[in-house]
C-alpha positions, 0 to 999 in steps of 0.5 A: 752231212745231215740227212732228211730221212724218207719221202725227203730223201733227196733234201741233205744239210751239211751238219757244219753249216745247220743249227738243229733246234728243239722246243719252240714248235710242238705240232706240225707246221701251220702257216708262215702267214703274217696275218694268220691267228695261227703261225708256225716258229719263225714266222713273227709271233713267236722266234720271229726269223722271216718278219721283222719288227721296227724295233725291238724291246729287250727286256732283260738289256732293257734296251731297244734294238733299231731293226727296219726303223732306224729312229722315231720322233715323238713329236707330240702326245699324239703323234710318232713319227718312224724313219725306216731304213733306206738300205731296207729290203724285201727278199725279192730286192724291193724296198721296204716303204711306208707303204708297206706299214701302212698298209699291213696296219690297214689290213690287219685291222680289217680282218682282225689279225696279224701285226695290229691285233691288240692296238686298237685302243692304243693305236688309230692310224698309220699314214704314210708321210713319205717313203720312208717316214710313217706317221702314227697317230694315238688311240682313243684310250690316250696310252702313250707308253702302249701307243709307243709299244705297239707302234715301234714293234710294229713288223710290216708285210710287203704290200706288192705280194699281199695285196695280191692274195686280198684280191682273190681270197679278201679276208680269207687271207688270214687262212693262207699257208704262205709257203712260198712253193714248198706246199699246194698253198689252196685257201678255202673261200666261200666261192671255192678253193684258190690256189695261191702262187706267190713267192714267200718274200720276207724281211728277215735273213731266213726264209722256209726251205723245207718242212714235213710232219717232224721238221722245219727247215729255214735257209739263210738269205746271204744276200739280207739287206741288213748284212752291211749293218747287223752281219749275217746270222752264222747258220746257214740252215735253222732246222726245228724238229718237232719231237712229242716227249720232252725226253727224246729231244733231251737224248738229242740234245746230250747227244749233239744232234739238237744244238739249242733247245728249249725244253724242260730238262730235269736236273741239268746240272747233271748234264755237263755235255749241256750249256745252260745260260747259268753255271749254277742254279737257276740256270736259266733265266726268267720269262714270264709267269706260269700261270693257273687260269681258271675259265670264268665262262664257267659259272661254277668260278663265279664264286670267288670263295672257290677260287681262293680256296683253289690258290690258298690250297697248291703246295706252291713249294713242293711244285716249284721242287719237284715239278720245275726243279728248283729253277723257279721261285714263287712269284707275287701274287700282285703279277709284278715281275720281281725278279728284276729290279726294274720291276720290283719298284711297282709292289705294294709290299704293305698291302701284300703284306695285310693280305699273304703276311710277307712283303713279296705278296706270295701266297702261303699254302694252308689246306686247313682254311682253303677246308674252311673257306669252302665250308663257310661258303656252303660246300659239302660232300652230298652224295657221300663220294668224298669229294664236295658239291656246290652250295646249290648241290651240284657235282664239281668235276674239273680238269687241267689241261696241259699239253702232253709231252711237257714232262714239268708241266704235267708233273705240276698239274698232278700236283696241283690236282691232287692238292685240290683233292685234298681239300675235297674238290674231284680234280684231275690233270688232263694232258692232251696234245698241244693243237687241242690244248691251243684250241681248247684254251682258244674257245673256253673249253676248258675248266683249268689250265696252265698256260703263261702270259706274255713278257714284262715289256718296258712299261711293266707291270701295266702290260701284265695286268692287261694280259691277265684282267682285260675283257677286251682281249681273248686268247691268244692275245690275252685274258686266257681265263675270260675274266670280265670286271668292269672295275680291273677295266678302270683301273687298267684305263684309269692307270694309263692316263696317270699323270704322276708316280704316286697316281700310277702306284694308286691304280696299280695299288687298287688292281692288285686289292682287286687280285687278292681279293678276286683271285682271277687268276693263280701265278704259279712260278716264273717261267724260265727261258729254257734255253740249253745248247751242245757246242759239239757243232757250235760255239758262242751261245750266250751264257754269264760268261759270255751275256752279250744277248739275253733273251735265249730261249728259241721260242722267245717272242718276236724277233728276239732269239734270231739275235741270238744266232749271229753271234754263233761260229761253227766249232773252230772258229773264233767266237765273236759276239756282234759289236753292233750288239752294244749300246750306242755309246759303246759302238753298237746300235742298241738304244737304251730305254731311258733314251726312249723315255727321254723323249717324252717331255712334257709327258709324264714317264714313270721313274725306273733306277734300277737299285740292285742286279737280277738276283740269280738265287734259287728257290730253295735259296730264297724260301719264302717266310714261314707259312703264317696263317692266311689273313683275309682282310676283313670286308669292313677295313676299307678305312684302313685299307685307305690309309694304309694307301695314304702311307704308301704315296706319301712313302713314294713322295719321300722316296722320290724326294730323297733321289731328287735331293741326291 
C-alpha cells in the first residue's frame, strides 16, 4: 500500500495496482481543461489520458491508430468525412456524437484555444452530418495533407457539460481548472468569481483522482466505453510525482518507487535495475529536435552574421558527449528528421553538401571563422571588457534559459555559453523554474533558449519547417524564436499546393537555402524519448525485444504514451501486448499510412518507400566528416545554386523512374 503522505493522509493506492510516473509534469498541476493554453500531463496536450483524439499518427509505426472514429472517407479535395464509433461514450454514459465535434471545433475557434488552435488555414468547417458522421471541410490554404492532420486527430469535449460553463463564464472558459470536485473550480471573470460545479466527464479510461503541490493521481474508469475494443489499461492508479531535480526521481527510479520515467539519466547503461527502450546505446529512442531559438523580436538577431556566427561556434560534439551522453547525434541543419528513413528522402544532400561540406547538412564547429564573421560584420570589443559590442557600439549581454532541474540541458547550456565566450560574445545559461522558463518562452522574454519542436508527423519535413519558420504561429504552438519572413511563408504555402514529387522537393530545396543562409534557428541534437522503466512492480514495458509500441516516453504528445499502459501486467502475471495493437491485416486495429494516402486519387501524395531500418548507432559510432573549413556560398552563385537544383530534380525524376520500372 502506497501512502499519500501529510494533509492527504486519508488518500492510499495499493502499490500492486498503481503505476508511479516521473518527467512529463515539472510544476504543480494547472487544469485539466480542454480548452485551456495551459493543461496539466494527462489532459490531451501532452500524454493525453482523459481526452482522446479521433485517430492517432504513430510516427515511429508509421501507422494510425482508429481510436473514437473508427473510419473516414476522403470524399474529395475538399471534404472529409469521419465515422465515429457507436459504442463511443462519456464517462457519465452519454454518447460520444458529432455534435460534440462540432461543437468543440466551434468553441475553440471562438476563444482561440483548445483542439482546433493551429487549423485555421488548414481547416474551415466542421458540420454534423448525422450522429455519428462529421463533415470536415478544407481551409482556404487548400493543404490536404495538414487539412487531413488536424481534422483525424481532432479530440471532441462533451458539448452537454461545456456548454454549461460558456454560459457562465463565455470565454473565460479557457481560465477553468475543470477539476471535477477535487478542488474550488472558481473562474475570474470580468462581473466576478463563478464557481463552477460540474463533474470531470471524459473520453479517455483515466479521469483525475486526486492531486496536491508534488502529485497527480489518475484512476482508471473500469466501466471506459473502449474495454470491449482496446482492453482496459493494466493500472488501476497513474500517479506523476513532480520532483524539482532530475537526480532524486533517478534515486527513485533505481529504487522501485518511480515505475516509468522520463527523465534524463546519465550513463544509463550503469543502472542495470533500469530498462531502457535499447539494451545498448542509444537506448532511447528519437523524438524530435532540440533546438536552439534565438528570440527575434530582439533587434540585436536581426543581424543574421550574428546568428551564424553563434551556430558555426557550439562545439556541437562535445555537448551531444558530455551533455546528452552520446544518446543523440547531431542533426541536419535542413531540420529534416534523418533518423528515420522515411524521412530522410526530403534532404537535399547536394545543397548540404555546397553549404556544411558533408551530405547530411551538419553544421561543423569552427570558432575561427564564426571570429571572422563577426569581425567582418564590425564587431569589436570598445569597451576593453573582453567581450564584443555591435557594429553600432552597443553592449551584447545574452542568456540561455533552460528549466532548472533538467540536469543535461543545463549542462548543454554551460556548454554552449562558454563556447560563445570564446568567440567574444558575454553569454550565460540562465536556469529558472519550468513555470517561468514557459512563460518567458511564451512572451519573447528571452534572448536564447533550448527548447524543441514538435514530433515529425506523417507529412514531414512540411510539419517542422511550420513549427519553426511560420509567422502565423507563436509559442506554444509554434515558431518559439518569433521569426517572421514572408519568404519561408511562401514557400511553406507554395510546398503545400505542390502538385508533383519534383515540385515538393523544389520548395523544401528553397527553405532549406533559406536556413542555411537565415539560420532562424540552431538544431542542436535529437531529442530522445526518455523513457526508463523498473520492473520491480510491472512487466511488459515496450523494449526491442518486445517493440509492440513505440512512442514510450510519458510525456509524448496526445494520446500516444496512454497506449503504452495496456500492454502492462502486474510482476507475475503473464506479459501480453494488446492484439489489437497490430496492423489490420495482421488482426489488430492499427491502419497503415499508405491506406491513409491510398485514399487520396487523383490527389497528389508525396512518395515514401522506406529503403533501410532506423539506424540505432550512436553519436560516437556515426561521427560526422572531419571538420572542414565552413564554406559560405558566395552571394553571386545563384546560377549555380539553380543548377545544381536542375540536378537534383532531374536526379529525383531518374530515381522515380527507376522504381516505377521495377
Amino acid at each position: 500500500m502506497a501512502m499519500l503522505p501529510s494533509a492527504s493522509a486519508q488518500v492510499s493506492l495499493p502499490r500492486e495496482d498503481t503505476v508511479f510516473v516521473t518527467g512529463a509534469q515539472w510544476s504543480p498541476a494547472s487544469t485539466w481543461n480542454l480548452f485551456s493554453p495551459s493543461q496539466t500531463w494527462g489532459t490531451y496536450t501532452s500524454g493525453g489520458f482523459m481526452y482522446l483524439p479521433l485517430f492517432q499518427y504513430i510516427a515511429g509505426l508509421n501507422m494510425w491508430v482508429p481510436i473514437i472514429g473508427e473510419s473516414f472517407e476522403l470524399v474529395n479535395e475538399t471534404t472529409l468525412l469521419v465515422y465515429l464509433r457507436p459504442e463511443a461514450k462519456w464517462s457519465d454514459g452519454k454518447p460520444i456524437t458529432a455534435e460534440d465535434v462540432e461543437y468543440t471545433y466551434k468553441l475553440s475557434r471562438e476563444v482561440g484555444s483548445g483542439p482546433a488552435a493551429g487549423s485555421e488555414p488548414y481547416i474551415s468547417d466542421v458540420k454534423v452530418i448525422d450522429t455519428h458522421t462529421v463533415q470536415f471541410t478544407i481551409g482556404e490554404e487548400k493543404n490536404l495533407p495538414m487539412f487531413l492532420l488536424y481534422a483525424l486527430q481532432f479530440a471532441p469535449a462533451p458539448k452537454h457539460i461545456i456548454e454549461q460553463v460558456y454560459e457562465k463564464v463565455g470565454a473565460d472558459i479557457i481560465n477553468w481548472r475543470n477539476c471535477g470536485g477535487t478542488c474550488d473550480d472558481i473562474v475570474s471573470t470580468e462581473s466576478g468569481d463563478v464557481r463552477i460545479d460540474l463533474p470531470q466527464v471524459v473520453s479517455g479510461p483515466y479521469k483525475l483522482y486526486y492531486f496536491d503541490e508534488l502529485r497527480i493521481v489518475y484512476e482508471r474508469i473500469d466501466d471506459w466505453w473502449g474495454k470491449d475494443i482496446f482492453g482496459l489499461p493494466g493500472p488501476k492508479y497513474l500517479v506523476h510525482r513532480i520532483y524539482l531535480s532530475n537526480e532524486q526521481a533517478l534515486l527513485d527510479l533505481r529504487q522501485g518507487n518511480v515505475d516509468w520515467s522520463g527523465i534524463f539519466i546519465p550513463n544509463v547503461g550503469n543502472f542495470k535495475e533500469i530498462g531502457t527502450f535499447y539494451k545498448s546505446k542509444p537506448y532511447f529512442r528519437p523524438g524530435a529536435f532540440v533546438m536552439l531559438y534565438l528570440n527575434h523580436r530582439d533587434p540585436i538577431f536581426q543581424d543574421t552574421n550574428l546568428r551564424k556566427a553563434i551556430a558555426y561556434a557550439i562545439d556541437y560534439q562535445e555537448v551531444l558527449t558530455k551533455a546528452f551522453y552520446g544518446y543523440s547525434e547531431q542533426p541536419s541543419m535542413s531540420l529534416v528528421f534523418t533518423v528515420f528513413p522515411h524521412y530522410r528522402m526530403w534532404l537535399n544532400t547536394t545543397l548540404a553538401q555546397e553549404y556544411f561540406s558533408n551530405p547530411e547538412g551538419r553544421i561543423q564547429t569552427n570558432k575561427e571563422f564564426a571570429k571572422q564573421i563577426l569581425a567582418q560584420a564590425g564587431y569589436k570589443d570598445v569597451d576593453g571588457d573582453d567581450y564584443l559590442e555591435t557594429p553600432t557600439g552597443e553592449k551584447i549581454e545574452l542568456n540561455i534559459i533552460i528549466p532548472t532541474g533538467w540536469t543535461d540541458w543545463m549542462i548543454a547550456a554551460d556548454l554552449i555559453a562558454s563556447d560563445l565566450q570564446d568567440i567574444g560574445l558575454n553569454v550565460v545559461a540562465n536556469p529558472v523554474d519550468y513555470g517561468a522558463y514557459w512563460g518567458m518562452v511564451n512572451s519573447a522574454g528571452y534572448t536564447l533558449a533550448l527548447g524543441w519542436t514538435s514530433s515529425p508527423s506523417f507529412y514531414h519535413p512540411w510539419d517542422t519547417y511550420r513549427y519553426v519558420l511560420d509567422p502565423r504561429l507563436t509559442p506554444p504552438t509554434g515558431n518559439w524564436g518569433f521569426y517572421n519572413n514572408s519568404k519561408a511563408l511562401e514557400f511553406l504555402v507554395q510546398a503545400a499546393k505542390a502538385e508533383t514529387s519534383e515540385e515538393l522537393m523544389k520548395y523544401y530545396t528553397e527553405v532549406q537555402r533559406l536556413i542555411y543562409e537565415e539560420v532562424p534557428a540552431i538544431p542542436i541534437a535529437y531529442s530522445v524519448q526518455w523513457y526508463a522503466y523498473s520492473e520491480k512492480y510491472w512487466k511488459g514495458w515496450p523494449n526491442e525485444d518486445n517493440p509492440w509500441w513505440t512512442e514510450v516516453a510519458p510525456y509524448r504528445e496526445y494520446s500516444l504514451p496512454l497506449w503504452l499502459t495496456f500492454g502492462l501486467s502486474k510482476s507475475g502475471e503473464e506479459i501480453k501486448p494488446p492484439q489489437w495493437a497490430k496492423p489490420k491485416d495482421e488482426g489488430g486495429i492499427l491502419i497503415p499510412n499508405k491506406e491513409l494516402l491510398s485514399q487520396l486519387t487523383e490527389v497528389f501524395v508525396p512518395e515514401i518507400t522506406p529503403t533501410e531500418t532506423f539506424s540505432t548507432s550512436s553519436a560516437s559510432e556515426t561521427e560526422p566528416q572531419s571538420p572542414s573549413e565552413p564554406q559560405e556560398p558566395s552571394r553571386s552563385s545563384g546560377f549555380i545554386i539553380g543548377l545544381v537544383g536542375i540536378i537534383i530534380v532531374v536526379i529525383i525524376i531518374v530515381i522515380g523512374a527507376r522504381k516505377l520500372l521495377k
